[in-house]
TORVOSE-312020 format. One record per residue: residue number from 1; residue in one letter; z, x, y of N, C-alpha, C, O, CB in turn. Coordinates in Angstrom, 1 decimal. Atoms other than C-alpha are relative to their C-alpha. Glycine has a CB too. Example, Ala and Ser with C-alpha at 12.3 -4.5 7.8 and 13.67 -1.06 7.14 Angstrom:
1, a, 0.0, 0.9, -1.2, 7.8, 12.3, -4.5, 0.0, 0.9, 1.2, 0.7, 1.9, 1.2, 1.2, -1.0, 0.0
2, s, 0.0, -0.9, -1.1, 7.1, 13.7, -1.1, 0.8, -0.8, 1.1, 0.9, -0.3, 2.2, -1.4, 0.4, 0.5
This chain:
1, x, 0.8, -0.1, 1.1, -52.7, 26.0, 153.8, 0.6, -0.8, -1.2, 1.8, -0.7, -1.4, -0.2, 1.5, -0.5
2, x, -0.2, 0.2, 1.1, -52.6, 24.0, 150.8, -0.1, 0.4, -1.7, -1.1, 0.9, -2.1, -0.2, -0.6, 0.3
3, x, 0.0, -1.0, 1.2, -51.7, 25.1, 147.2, -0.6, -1.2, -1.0, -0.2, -2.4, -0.8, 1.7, 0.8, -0.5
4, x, 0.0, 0.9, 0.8, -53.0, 23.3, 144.6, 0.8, 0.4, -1.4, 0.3, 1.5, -1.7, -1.4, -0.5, 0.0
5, x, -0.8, -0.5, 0.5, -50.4, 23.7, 141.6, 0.3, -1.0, -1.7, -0.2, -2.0, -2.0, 1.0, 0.1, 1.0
6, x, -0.4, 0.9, 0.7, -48.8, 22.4, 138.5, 1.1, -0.1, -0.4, 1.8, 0.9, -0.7, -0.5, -0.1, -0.8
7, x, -1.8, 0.0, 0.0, -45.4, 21.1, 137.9, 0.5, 0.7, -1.0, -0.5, 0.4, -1.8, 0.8, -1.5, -0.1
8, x, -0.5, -0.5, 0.9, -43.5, 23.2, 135.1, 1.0, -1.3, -0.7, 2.0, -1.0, -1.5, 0.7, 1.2, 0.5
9, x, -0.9, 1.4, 0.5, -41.8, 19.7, 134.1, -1.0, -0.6, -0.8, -1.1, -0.6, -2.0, 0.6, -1.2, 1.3
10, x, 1.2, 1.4, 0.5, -44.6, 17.3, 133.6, -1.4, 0.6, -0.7, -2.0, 0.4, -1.8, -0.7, -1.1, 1.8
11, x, 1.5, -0.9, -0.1, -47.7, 19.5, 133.9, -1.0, -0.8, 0.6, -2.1, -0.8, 0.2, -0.7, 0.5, -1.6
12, x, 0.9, 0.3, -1.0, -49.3, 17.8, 136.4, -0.5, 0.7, 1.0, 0.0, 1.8, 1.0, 0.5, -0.7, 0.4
13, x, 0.7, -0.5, -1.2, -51.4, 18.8, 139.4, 0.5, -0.8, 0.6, 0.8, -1.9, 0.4, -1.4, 0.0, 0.2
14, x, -0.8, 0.3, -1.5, -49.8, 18.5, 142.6, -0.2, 0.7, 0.6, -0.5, 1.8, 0.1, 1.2, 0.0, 0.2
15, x, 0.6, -0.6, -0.9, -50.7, 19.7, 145.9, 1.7, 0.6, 0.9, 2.7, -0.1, 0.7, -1.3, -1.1, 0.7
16, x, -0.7, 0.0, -0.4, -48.2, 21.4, 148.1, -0.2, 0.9, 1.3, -1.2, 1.6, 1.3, 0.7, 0.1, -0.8
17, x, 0.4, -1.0, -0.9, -48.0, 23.3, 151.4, 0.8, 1.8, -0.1, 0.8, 2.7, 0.7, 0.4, -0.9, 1.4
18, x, -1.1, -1.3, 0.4, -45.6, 26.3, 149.6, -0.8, 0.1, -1.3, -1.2, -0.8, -2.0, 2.1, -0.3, -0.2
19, x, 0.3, -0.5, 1.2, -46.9, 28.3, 147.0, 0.9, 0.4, -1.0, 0.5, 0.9, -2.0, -0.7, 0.9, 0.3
20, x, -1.5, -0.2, 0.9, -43.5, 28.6, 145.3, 0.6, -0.9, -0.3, 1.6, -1.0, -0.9, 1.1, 0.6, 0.6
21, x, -0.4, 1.5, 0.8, -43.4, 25.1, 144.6, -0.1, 0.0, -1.7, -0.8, 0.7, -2.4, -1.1, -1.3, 0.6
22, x, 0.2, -0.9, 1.4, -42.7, 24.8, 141.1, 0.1, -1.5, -0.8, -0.4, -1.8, -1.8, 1.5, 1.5, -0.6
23, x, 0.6, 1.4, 0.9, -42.4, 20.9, 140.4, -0.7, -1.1, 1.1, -0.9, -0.9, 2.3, 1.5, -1.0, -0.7
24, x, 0.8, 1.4, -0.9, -44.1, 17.6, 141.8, 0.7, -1.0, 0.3, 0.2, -2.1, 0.2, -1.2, -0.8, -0.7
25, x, -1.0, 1.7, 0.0, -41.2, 15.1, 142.5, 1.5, 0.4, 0.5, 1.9, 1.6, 0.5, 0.4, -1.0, -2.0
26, x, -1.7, -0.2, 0.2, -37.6, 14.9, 143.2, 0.6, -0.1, -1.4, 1.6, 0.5, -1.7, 0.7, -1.2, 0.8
27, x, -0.4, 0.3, 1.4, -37.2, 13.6, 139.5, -0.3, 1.6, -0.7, 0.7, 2.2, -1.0, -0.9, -1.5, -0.6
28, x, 0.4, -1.1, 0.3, -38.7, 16.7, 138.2, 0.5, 1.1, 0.4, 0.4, 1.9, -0.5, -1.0, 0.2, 0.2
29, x, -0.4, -0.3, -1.0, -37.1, 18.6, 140.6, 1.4, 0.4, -0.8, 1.6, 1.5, -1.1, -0.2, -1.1, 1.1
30, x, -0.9, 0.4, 0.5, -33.9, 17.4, 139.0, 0.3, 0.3, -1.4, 1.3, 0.8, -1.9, -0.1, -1.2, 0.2
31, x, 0.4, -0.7, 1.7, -35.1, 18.0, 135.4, 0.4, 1.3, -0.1, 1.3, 1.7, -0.8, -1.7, 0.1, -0.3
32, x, 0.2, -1.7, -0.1, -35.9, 21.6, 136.3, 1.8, 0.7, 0.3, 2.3, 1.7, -0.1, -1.3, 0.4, 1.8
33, x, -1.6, -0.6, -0.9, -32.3, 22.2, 138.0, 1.0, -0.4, -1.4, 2.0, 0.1, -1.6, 0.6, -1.1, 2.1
34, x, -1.3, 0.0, 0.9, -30.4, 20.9, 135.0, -0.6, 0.9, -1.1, 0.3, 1.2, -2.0, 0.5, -1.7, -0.6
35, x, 0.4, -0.8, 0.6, -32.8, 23.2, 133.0, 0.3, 0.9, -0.2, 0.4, 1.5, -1.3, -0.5, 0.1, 0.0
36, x, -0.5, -1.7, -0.6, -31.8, 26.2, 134.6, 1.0, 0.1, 0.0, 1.5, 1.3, -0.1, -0.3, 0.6, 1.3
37, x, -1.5, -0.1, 0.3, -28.3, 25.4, 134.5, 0.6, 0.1, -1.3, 1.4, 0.9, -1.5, 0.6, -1.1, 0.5
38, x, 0.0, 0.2, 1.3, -28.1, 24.5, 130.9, -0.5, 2.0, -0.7, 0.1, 2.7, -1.5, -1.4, -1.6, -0.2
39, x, -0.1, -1.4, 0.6, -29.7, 28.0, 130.4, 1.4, 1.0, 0.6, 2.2, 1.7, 0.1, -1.5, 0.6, 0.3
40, x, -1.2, -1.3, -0.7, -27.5, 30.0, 133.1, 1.3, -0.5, -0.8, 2.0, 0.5, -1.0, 0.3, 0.0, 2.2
41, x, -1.3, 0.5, 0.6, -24.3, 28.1, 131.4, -0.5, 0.7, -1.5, 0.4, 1.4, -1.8, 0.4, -2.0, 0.0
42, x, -0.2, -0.2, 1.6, -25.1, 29.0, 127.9, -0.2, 2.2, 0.1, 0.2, 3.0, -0.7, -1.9, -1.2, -1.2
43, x, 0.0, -1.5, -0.3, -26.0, 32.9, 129.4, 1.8, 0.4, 0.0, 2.5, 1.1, -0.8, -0.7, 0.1, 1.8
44, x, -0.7, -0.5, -0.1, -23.1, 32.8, 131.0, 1.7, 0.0, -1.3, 2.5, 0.9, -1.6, -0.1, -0.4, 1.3
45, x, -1.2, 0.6, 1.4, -20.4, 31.1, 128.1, -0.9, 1.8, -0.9, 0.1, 2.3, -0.9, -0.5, -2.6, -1.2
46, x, 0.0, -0.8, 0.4, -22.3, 34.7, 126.2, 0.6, 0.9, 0.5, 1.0, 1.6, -0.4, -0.8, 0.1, -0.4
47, x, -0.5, -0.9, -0.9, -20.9, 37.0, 128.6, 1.0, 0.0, -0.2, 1.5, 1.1, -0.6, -0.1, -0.1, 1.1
48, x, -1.6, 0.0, 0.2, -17.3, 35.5, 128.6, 0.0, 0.5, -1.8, 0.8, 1.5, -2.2, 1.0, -2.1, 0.5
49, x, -0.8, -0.1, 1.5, -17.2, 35.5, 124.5, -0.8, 1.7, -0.1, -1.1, 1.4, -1.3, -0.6, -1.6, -1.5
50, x, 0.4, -1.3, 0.2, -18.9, 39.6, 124.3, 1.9, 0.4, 1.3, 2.8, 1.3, 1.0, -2.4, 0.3, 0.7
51, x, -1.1, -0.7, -0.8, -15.9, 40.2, 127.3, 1.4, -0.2, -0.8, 2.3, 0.6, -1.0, 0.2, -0.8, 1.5
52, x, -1.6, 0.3, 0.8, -13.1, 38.5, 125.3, -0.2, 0.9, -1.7, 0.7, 1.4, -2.4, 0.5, -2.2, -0.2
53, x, 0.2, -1.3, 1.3, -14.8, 40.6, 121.9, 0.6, 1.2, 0.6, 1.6, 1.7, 0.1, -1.8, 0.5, -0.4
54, x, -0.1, -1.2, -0.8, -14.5, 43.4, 124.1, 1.7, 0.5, 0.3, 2.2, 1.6, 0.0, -0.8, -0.3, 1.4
55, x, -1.2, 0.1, -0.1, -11.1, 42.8, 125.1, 0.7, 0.2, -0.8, 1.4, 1.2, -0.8, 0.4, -0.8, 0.4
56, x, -0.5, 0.1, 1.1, -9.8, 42.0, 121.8, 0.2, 1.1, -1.0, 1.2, 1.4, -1.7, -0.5, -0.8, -0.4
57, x, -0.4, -1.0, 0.5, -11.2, 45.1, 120.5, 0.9, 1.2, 0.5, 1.6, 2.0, -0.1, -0.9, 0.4, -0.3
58, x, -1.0, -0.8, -0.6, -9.5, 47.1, 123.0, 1.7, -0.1, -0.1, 2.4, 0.9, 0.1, -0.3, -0.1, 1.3
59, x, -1.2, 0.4, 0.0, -6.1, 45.4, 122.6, 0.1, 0.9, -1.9, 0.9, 1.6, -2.4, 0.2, -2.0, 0.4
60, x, -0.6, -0.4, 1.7, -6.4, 46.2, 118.5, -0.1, 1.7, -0.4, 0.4, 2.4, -1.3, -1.1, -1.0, -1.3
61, x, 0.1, -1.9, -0.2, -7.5, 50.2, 119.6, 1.4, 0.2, 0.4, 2.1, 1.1, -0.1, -1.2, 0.7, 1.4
62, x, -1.7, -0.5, -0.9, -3.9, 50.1, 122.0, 0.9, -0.4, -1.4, 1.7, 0.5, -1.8, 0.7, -1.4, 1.9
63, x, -1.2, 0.6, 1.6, -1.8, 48.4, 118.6, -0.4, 1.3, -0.8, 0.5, 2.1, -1.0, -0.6, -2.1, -1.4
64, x, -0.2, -0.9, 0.5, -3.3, 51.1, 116.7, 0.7, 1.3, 0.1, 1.5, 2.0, -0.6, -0.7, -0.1, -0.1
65, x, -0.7, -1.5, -1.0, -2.8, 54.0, 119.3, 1.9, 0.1, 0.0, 2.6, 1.1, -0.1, -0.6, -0.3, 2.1
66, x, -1.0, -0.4, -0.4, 0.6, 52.7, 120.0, 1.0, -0.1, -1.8, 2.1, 0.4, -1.8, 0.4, -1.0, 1.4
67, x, -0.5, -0.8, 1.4, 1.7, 52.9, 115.9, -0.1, 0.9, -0.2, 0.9, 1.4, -0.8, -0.2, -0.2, -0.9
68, x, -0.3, -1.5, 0.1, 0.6, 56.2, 115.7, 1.1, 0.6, 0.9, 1.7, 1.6, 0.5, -1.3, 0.7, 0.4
69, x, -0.7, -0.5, -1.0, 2.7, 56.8, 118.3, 1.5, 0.0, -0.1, 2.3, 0.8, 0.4, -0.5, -0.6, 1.1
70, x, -0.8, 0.9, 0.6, 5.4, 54.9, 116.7, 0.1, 1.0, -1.1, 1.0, 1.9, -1.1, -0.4, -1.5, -0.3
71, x, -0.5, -1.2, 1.6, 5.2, 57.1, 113.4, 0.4, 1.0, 0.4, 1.4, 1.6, -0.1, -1.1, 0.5, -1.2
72, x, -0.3, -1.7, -0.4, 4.9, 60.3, 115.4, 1.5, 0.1, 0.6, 2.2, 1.1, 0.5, -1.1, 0.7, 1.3
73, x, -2.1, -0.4, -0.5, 8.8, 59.6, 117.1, 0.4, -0.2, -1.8, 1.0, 0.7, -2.4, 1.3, -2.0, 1.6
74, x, -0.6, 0.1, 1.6, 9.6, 58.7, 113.3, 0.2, 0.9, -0.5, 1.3, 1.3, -0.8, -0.5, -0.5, -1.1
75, x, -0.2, -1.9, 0.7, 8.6, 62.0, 111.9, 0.5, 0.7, 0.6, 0.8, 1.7, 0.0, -1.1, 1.0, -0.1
76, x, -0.3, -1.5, -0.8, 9.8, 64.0, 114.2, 1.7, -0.5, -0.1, 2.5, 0.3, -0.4, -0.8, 0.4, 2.1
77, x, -1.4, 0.1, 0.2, 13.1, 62.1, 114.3, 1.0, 0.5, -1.7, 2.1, 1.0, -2.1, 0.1, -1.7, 0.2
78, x, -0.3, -0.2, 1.8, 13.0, 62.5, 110.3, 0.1, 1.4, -0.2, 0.4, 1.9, -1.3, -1.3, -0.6, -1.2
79, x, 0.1, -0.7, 0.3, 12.6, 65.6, 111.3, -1.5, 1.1, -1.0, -1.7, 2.2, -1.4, 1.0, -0.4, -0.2
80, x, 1.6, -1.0, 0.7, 8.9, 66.3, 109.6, -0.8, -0.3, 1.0, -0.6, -0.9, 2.0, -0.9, -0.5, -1.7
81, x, 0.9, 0.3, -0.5, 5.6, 66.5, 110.6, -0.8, -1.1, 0.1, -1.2, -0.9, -1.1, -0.3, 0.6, -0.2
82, x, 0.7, 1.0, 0.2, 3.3, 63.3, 110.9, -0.5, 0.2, -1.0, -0.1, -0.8, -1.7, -0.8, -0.2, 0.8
83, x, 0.8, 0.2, 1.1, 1.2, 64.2, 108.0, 1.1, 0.4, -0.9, 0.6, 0.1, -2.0, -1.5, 0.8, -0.1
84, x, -0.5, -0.2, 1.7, 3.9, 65.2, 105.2, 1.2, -1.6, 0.4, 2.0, -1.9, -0.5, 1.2, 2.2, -0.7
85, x, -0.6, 0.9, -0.2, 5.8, 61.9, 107.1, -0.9, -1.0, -0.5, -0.3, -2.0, -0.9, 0.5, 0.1, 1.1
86, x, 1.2, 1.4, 0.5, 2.9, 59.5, 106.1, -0.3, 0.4, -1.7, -0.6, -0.3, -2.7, -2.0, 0.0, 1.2
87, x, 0.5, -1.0, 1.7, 2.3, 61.6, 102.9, 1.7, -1.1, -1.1, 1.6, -1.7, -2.1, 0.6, 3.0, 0.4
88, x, -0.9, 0.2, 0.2, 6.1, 60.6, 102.4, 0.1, -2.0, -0.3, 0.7, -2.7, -1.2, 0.7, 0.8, 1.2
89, x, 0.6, 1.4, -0.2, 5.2, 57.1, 102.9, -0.3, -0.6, -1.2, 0.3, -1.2, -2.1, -1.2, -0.1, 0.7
90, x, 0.6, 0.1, 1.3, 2.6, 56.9, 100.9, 0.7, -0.4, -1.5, 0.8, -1.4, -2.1, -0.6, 1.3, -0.2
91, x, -1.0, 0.0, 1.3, 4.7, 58.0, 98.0, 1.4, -0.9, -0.3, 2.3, -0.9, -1.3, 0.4, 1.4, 0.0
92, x, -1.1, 0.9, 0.2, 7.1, 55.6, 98.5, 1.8, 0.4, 0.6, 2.8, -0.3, 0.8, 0.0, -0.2, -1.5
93, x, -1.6, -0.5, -0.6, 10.2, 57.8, 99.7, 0.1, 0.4, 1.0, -0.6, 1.4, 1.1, 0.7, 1.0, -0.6
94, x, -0.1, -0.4, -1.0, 11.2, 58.2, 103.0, 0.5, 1.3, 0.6, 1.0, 0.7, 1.6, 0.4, -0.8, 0.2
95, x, -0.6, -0.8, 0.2, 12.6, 61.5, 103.7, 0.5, 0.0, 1.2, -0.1, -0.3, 2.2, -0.5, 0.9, -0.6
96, x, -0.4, 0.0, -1.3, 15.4, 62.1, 106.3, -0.3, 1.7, 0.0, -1.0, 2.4, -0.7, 1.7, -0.7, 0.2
97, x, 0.1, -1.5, -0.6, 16.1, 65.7, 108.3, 0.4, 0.9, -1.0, 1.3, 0.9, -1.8, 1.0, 0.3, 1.4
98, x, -0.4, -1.0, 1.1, 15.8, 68.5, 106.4, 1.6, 0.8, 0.2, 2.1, 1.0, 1.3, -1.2, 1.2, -0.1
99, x, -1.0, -0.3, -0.4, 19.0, 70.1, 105.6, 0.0, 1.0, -0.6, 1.0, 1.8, -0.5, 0.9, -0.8, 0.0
C-alpha cells in the first residue's frame, strides 16, 4: 500500500510505502536526526545540571548535619547541653566543664 504523506522538514508531499515515514529525502532525513539530537542533548545537559543541583544540595544538608554533630561533641565535652552551648556562643563566652 502506498501512503501519501508530508515531510516534517520541508512540508512537502511525498509518497511512501511505510506509514511511519516522517521525511521525503535523505537530506531531510538528516535535518530531522540532527533535530532530535539537538533537542535530546539540551534534555539531556537539564537532567545532568537538576542531578548535580541535587547533589550539591545534599552535600550542603551532610556539612550541615555533620556541624551539628560537631557542636554536640563540643557541648558535651564542655560539659553542657547543645542549646545553653550555642546560647554560650551566641553571647560570646565559651564556657568550659562546670565545676
Amino acid at each position: 500500500m502506498v501512503y501519501d504523506l508530508i515531510c516534517v522538514v520541508c512540508e512537502s508531499h511525498f509518497t511512501s510505502n511505510r506509514n511511519t515515514a516522517k521525511t521525503c529525502s535523505p537530506e531531510c532525513r538528516l535535518i530531522h536526526k540532527r533535530e532530535r539530537q539537538r533537542t535530546h542533548d539540551a534534555k539531556q545537559r537539564a537532567r545532568e545540571r537538576y542531578a548535580k543541583e541535587k547533589a550539591e544540595e545534599e552535600l550542603k544538608q551532610i556539612a550541615k548535619t555533620s556541624t551539628l554533630i560537631e557542636r554536640t561533641v563540643e557541648a558535651r565535652k564542655a560539659g553542657l547541653s547543645y542549646g545553653k552551648y550555642m546560647a554560650s556562643i551566641e553571647r560570646g563566652a565559651r564556657y568550659t566543664a562546670w565545676k
